[in-house]
Structure formats: C-alpha cells, structure tokens
C-alpha atoms as one frame of an Amber mdcrd trajectory, in Angstrom:
protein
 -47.504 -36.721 -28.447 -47.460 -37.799 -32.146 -44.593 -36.209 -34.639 -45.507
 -36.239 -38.465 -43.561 -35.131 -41.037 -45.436 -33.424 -43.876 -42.957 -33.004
 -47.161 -45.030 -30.506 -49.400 -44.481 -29.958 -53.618 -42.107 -27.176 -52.303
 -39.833 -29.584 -50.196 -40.317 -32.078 -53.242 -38.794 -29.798 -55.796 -35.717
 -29.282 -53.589 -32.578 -32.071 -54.690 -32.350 -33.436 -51.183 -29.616 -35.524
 -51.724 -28.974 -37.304 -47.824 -30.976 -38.688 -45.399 -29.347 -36.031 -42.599
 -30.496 -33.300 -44.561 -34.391 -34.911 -45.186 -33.932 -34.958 -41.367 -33.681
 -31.363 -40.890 -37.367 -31.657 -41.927 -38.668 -32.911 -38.426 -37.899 -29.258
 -37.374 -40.577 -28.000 -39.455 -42.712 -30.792 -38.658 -46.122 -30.419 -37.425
 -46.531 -32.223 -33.830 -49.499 -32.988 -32.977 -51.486 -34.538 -29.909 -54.720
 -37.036 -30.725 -53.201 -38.983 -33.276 -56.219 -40.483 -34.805 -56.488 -37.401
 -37.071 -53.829 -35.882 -39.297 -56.132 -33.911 -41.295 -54.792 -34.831 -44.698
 -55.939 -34.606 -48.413 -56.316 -37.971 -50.736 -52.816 -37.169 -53.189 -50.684
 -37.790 -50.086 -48.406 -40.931 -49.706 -48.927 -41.726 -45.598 -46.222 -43.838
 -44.279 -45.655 -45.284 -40.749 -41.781 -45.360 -39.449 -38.796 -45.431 -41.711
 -37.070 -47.910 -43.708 -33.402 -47.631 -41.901 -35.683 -48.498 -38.287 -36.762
 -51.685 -39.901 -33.118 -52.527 -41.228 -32.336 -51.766 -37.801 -34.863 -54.158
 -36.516 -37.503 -51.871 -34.988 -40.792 -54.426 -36.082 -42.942 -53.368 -33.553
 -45.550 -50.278 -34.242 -48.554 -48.476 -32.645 -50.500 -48.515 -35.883 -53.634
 -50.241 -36.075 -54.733 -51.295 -39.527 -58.169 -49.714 -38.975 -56.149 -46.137
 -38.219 -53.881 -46.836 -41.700 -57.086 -46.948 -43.576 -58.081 -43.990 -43.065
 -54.943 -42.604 -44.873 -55.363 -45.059 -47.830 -57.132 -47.747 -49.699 -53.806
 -48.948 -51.562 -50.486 -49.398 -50.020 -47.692 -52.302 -48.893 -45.442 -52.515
 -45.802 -45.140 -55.450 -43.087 -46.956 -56.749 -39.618 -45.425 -56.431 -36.235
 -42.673 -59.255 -35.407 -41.964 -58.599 -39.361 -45.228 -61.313 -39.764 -45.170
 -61.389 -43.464 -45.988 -59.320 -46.204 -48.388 -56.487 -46.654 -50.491 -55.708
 -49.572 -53.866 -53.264 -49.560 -55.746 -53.246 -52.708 -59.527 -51.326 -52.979
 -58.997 -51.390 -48.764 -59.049 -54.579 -48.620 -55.318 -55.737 -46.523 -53.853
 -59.096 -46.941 -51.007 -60.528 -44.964 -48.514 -62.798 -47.554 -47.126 -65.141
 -45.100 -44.485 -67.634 -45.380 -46.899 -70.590 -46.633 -46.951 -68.162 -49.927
 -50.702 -67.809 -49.058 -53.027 -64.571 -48.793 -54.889 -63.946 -45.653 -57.200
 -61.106 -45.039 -56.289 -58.920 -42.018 -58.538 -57.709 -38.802 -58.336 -54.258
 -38.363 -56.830 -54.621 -35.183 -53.293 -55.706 -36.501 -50.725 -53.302 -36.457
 -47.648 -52.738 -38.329 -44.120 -51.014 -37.822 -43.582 -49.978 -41.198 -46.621
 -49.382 -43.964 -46.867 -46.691 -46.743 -50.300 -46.194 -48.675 -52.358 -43.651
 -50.031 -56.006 -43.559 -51.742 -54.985 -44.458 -55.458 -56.318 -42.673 -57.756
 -55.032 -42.843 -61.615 -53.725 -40.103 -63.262 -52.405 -42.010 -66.071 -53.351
 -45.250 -67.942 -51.121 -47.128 -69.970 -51.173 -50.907 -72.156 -48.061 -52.994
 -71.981 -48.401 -55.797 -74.519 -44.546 -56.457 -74.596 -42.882 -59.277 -72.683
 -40.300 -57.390 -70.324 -38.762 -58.384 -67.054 -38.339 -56.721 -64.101 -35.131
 -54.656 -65.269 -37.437 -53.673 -68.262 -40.527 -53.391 -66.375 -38.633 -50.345
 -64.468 -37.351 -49.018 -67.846 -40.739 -48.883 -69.164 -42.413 -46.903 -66.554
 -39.448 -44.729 -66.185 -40.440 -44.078 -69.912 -43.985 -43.213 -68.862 -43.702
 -41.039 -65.663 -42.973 -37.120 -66.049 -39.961 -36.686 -63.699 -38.070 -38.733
 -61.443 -38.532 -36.140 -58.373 -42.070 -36.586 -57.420 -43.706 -39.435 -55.903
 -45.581 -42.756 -57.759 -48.262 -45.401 -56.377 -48.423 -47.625 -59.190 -50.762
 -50.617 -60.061 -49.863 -53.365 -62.731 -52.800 -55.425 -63.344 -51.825 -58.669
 -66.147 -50.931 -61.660 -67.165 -46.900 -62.774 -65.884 -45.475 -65.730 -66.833
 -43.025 -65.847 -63.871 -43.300 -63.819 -60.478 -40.890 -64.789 -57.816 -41.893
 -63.333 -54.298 -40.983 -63.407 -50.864 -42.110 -63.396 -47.493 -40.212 -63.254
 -43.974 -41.057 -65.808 -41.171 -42.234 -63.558 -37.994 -39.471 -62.952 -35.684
 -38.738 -63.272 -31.838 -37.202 -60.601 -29.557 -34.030 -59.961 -29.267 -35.033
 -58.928 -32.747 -32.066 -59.326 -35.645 -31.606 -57.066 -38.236 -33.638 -56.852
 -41.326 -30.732 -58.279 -43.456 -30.272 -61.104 -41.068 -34.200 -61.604 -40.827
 -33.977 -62.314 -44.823 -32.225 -65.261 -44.521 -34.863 -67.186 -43.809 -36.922
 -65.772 -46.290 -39.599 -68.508 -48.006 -39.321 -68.162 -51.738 -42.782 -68.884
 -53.824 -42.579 -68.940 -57.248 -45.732 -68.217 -60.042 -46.238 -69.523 -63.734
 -48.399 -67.907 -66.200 -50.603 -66.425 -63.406 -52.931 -63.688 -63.565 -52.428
 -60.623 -60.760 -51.339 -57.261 -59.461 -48.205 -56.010 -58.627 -48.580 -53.169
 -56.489 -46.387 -50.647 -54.789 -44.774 -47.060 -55.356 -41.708 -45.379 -56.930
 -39.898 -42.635 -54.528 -36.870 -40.276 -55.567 -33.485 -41.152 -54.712 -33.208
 -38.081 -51.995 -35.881 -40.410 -50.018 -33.003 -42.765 -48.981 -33.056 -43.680
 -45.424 -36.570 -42.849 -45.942 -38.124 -45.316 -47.961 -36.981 -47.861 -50.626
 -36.052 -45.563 -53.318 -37.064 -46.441 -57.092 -39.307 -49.012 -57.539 -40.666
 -51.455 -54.603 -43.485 -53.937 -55.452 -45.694 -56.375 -53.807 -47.529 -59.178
 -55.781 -50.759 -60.877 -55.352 -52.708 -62.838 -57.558 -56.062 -62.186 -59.176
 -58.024 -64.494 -56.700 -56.331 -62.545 -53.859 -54.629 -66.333 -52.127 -51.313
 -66.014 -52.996 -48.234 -63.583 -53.365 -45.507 -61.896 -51.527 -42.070 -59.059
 -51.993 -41.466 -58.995 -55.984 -37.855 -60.445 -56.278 -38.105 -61.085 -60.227
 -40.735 -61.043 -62.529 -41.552 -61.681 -66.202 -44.755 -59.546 -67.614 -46.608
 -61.035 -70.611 -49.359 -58.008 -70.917 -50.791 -55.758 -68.396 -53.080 -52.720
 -67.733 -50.654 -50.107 -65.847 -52.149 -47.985 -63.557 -50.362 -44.346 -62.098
 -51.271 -42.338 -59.586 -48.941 -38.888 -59.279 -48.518 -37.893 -56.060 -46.652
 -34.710 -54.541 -47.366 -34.854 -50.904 -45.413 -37.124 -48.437 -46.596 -37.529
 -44.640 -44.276 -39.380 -42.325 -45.953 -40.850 -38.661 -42.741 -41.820 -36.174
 -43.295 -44.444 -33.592 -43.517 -43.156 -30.074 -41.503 -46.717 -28.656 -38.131
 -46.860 -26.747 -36.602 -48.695 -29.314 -36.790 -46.623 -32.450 -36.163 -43.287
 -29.622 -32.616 -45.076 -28.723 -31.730 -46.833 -32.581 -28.517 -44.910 -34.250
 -30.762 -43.778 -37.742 -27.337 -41.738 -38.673 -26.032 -44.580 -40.877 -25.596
 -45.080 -44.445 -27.018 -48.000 -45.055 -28.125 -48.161 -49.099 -25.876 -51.459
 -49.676 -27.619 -53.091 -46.772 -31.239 -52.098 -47.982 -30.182 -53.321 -51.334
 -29.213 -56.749 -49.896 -32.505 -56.737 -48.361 -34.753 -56.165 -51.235 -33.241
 -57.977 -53.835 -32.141 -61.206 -51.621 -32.704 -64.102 -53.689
C-alpha cells in the first residue's frame, strides 16, 4: 500500500496555517496500490517523506532515483544514511558529498527525502545587481505573484562567493538532523560560474517542507557544490517555474510509522538550514 497526498489549487488557496491541520489532508488522500504510477501532470511539485521525519532522523527511503525521475527532471533533497547532497538539473542527479565534489548518481540510489518536478519557466528575469542571499530572497519575492502558491526556481550566473554544505553519511542508531549538522564539511566558491537551484513553498507548508526559499548549488562544469548557506550574486539569468499542485509520497518503513511528527519544530529546522 502506497499513501500520497495530492494538495490541489483549491487546498492551495486555503491559509493553512499548522502542520496538524495540513495533516487533516491524508484523510482525503488518494491511497493507492502499485506505486510505480501516480498518474500525475508536469506543474506538480512531487516530494518523497517530510521534512520534520528527516529532523527526526528517518534517512532511510524506498525511492529509487530511476522512480523520482519520472516525477521530475529538476529537484534537490538527500541520499539514504543522509549521503550528501542532492541536486537534479535537465535529469541529470548529482550527489554533493563531503569532499565538496559532484558525482553523478545510478538510478538505483534511493533517497528518504527528495522534492522535484519537470521545470518548466513561466517567467524569465535578468539580475545584473550584486545582492546577497538576504537580497537575493528580496528580489524574487519582488518578482513572484503571491506568496501562497508554490516556486521551482533556477538561478543560472556569475557569484562571487557561494558557501555550501554537505553532511557526512551517517550510521544507525541514526541522530537527529540537527545533531547530524555538526559535522557538516563547509566548501567555499570565488567568482565561480553556476546554478543555484531549488524551490520556494508557503509558510502553511511547515512541517512539510522548508518553507521560503531552500537552494542547492552546483557549478557550471557540474564537479562541485552543496546546501546554499550564503551567497553573493554578481549577475544571473533567473529562471521561474509557477506551480499549484503539491503531491506528497510517505515511506511505508517502521521508523517514520512509530516517529512523534506532532512537534513544532521551526527553530530546529532553522538551526539546520542555516548552520554555519
């Protein structure tokens, strides 16, 4: 037995302001058996697991990398054991591993948590202002129609700093994500050429997702990158790709079916992402 959840524009417009209440959504869920097909259109964000599981240290998934494609050619999220960090670009998926190096993936990887959909650009702007990563969020804020709907995002440019992130992988009993972060491997890029890639979701996606913005870089020659901690944008081609559907895949394991999910745990997540 699989369980998806499928938010539509109609759940989308609703202010869901708690996790609980995004919840209630699994009643209206569609559950479905042969999992291999979900039936969905491209201008859907697919996403494996949910961000509180991996704070909670749920790092192992059923999701092949060869089934994820099939839901997107652009995306980010992790490998099991929490082996790095995930980028696809153009279907291509690379694994940013603690070396700071790029590695292309087999299709027979899986991962716990992953969220990607088949980009396709509604909207096309220039930035040819030096901003950091504060302003960098300012700046697409400024571009974007509303704040309630969904955003895959592609920044293709010139940045005269990127510092990134990866997580070594991690042995069972498996520690929380914030304690995982400790041993995080910095890597750090001057005047580089590259992509930052990754997605904006609303704030009533917390528990969810990471809510606002959440990239991953790589650069141009596809060797190097990792999790965006700061960055400092010279010029860049910005790519955005509006998207009102949300599909949610649970894994089927023990440990995420016994993990307490109830928590409030924004602080925590914010720890996480912005560890430096």
């Amino acid at each position: 037995m699989c369980y998806g959840i499928y938010l539509t524009e109609l759940l989308l417009k609703e202010k869901v302001k708690t996790f609980h209440l995004l919840l209630i959504a699994l009643y209206l869920a569609v559950a479905l058996t042969g999992c291999s097909h979900y039936n969905l259109n491209r201008d859907v964000i697919f996403q494996t697991s949910t961000i509180n599981a991996l704070l909670e240290g749920i790092y192992d998934g059923d999701v092949t990398f060869d089934r994820l494609k099939k839901y997107g050619d652009f995306g980010i999220g992790t490998f099991n054991n929490l082996d790095g960090e995930m980028l696809e670009l153009e279907g291509n998926v690379y694994q940013m591993r603690v070396d700071g190096k790029a590695y292309r993936v087999p299709d027979s990887m899986k991962t716990p948590f992953a969220v990607v959909t088949f980009f396709e650009a509604d909207k096309r702007v220039i930035l040819n202002k030096k901003v950091d990563y504060k302003g960098l969020n300012e700046f697409l804020d400024g571009v974007t129609p509303s704040k309630n709907i969904f955003y895959a995002v592609k920044i293709d440019g010139t940045f005269s700093y990127i510092k990134a992130r990866s997580v070594p992988s991690q042995k069972k009993p498996y520690p929380k994500l914030v304690d995982a972060v400790k041993k995080q491997a910095i890597v750090e890029f001057r005047n580089v050429k590259g992509t930052l890639a990754g997605f904006y979701l609303p704030e009533y996606m917390k528990g969810i997702n990471v809510t606002g913005y959440h990239f991953h870089f790589i650069t141009k020659d596809r060797t190097a990158g990792g999790h965006t901690l700061a960055c400092q944008v010279e010029d860049a081609t910005v790519a955005i790709d509006y998207t009102n559907g949300f599909y949610m895949v649970l894994p089927e394991g023990e440990g995420f079916f016994r993990v307490d999910l109830g928590k409030e745990k924004q602080r925590e997540l914010e720890e996480v992402e912005y560890a430096k």
